[in-house]
C-alpha positions as CSV (number, residue, x, y, z in Angstrom):
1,X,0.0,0.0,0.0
2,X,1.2,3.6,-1.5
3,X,1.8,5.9,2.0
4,X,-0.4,8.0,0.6
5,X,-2.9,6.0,0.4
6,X,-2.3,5.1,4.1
7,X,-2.2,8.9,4.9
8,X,-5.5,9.1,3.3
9,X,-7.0,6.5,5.4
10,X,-5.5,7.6,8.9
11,X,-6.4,11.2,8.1
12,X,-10.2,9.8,7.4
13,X,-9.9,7.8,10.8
14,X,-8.7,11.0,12.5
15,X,-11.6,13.1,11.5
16,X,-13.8,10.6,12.5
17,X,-12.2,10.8,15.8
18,X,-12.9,14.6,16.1
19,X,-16.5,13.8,15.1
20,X,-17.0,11.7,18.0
21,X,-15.0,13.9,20.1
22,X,-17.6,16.8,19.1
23,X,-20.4,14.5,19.8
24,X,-19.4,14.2,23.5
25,X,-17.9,17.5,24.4
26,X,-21.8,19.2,22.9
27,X,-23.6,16.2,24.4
28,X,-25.7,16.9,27.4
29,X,-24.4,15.0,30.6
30,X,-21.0,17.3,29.6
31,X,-22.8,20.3,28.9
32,X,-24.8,20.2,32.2
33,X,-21.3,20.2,34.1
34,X,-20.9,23.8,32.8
35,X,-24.7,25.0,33.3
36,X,-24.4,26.3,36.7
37,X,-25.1,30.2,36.1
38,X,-21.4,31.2,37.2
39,X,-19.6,34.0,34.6
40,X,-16.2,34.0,33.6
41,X,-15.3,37.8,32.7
42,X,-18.8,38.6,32.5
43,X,-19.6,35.3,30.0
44,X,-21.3,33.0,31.1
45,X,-19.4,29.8,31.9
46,X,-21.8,27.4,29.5
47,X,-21.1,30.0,26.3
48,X,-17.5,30.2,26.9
49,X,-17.0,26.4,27.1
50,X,-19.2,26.1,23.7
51,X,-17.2,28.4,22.5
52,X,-13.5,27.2,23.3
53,X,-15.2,23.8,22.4
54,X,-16.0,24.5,19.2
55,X,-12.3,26.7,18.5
56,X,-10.7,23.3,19.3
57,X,-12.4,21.2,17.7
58,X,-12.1,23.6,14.6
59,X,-8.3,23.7,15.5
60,X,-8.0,20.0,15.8
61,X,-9.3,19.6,12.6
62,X,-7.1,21.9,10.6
63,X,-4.1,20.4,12.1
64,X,-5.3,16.6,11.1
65,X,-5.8,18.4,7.6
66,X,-3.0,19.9,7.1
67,X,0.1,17.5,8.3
68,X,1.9,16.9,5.8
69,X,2.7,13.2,4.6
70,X,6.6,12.6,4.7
């Protein structure tokens, strides 16, 4: 098997990774953990989490996309 074929294959298995990943960190027994009315500079804690939440998981994914296959 060609390595970038491989790469192809690992970098499909990795996205599907961050999928699931999404699906827990927005799911609700984690989101109730955050639902508890506090603020964080004036935010409320439950919006900042979704929010650094879905920066990582945006983050995560660019990195899977773009390593490069050596």
């Amino acid at each position: 098997m060609h390595s970038k074929a491989l790469a192809g294959k690992l970098t499909g298995a990795r996205l599907v990774a961050a999928f699931l990943c999404g699906c827990v960190l927005f799911n609700y027994p984690i989101l109730s953990l955050f639902d508890g009315g506090a603020a964080l500079f004036g935010i409320p804690v439950l919006y900042a989490y979704v929010f650094a939440a879905w920066g990582g998981l945006i983050l995560m994914m660019a990195w899977i996309i773009e390593r490069r296959v050596e």
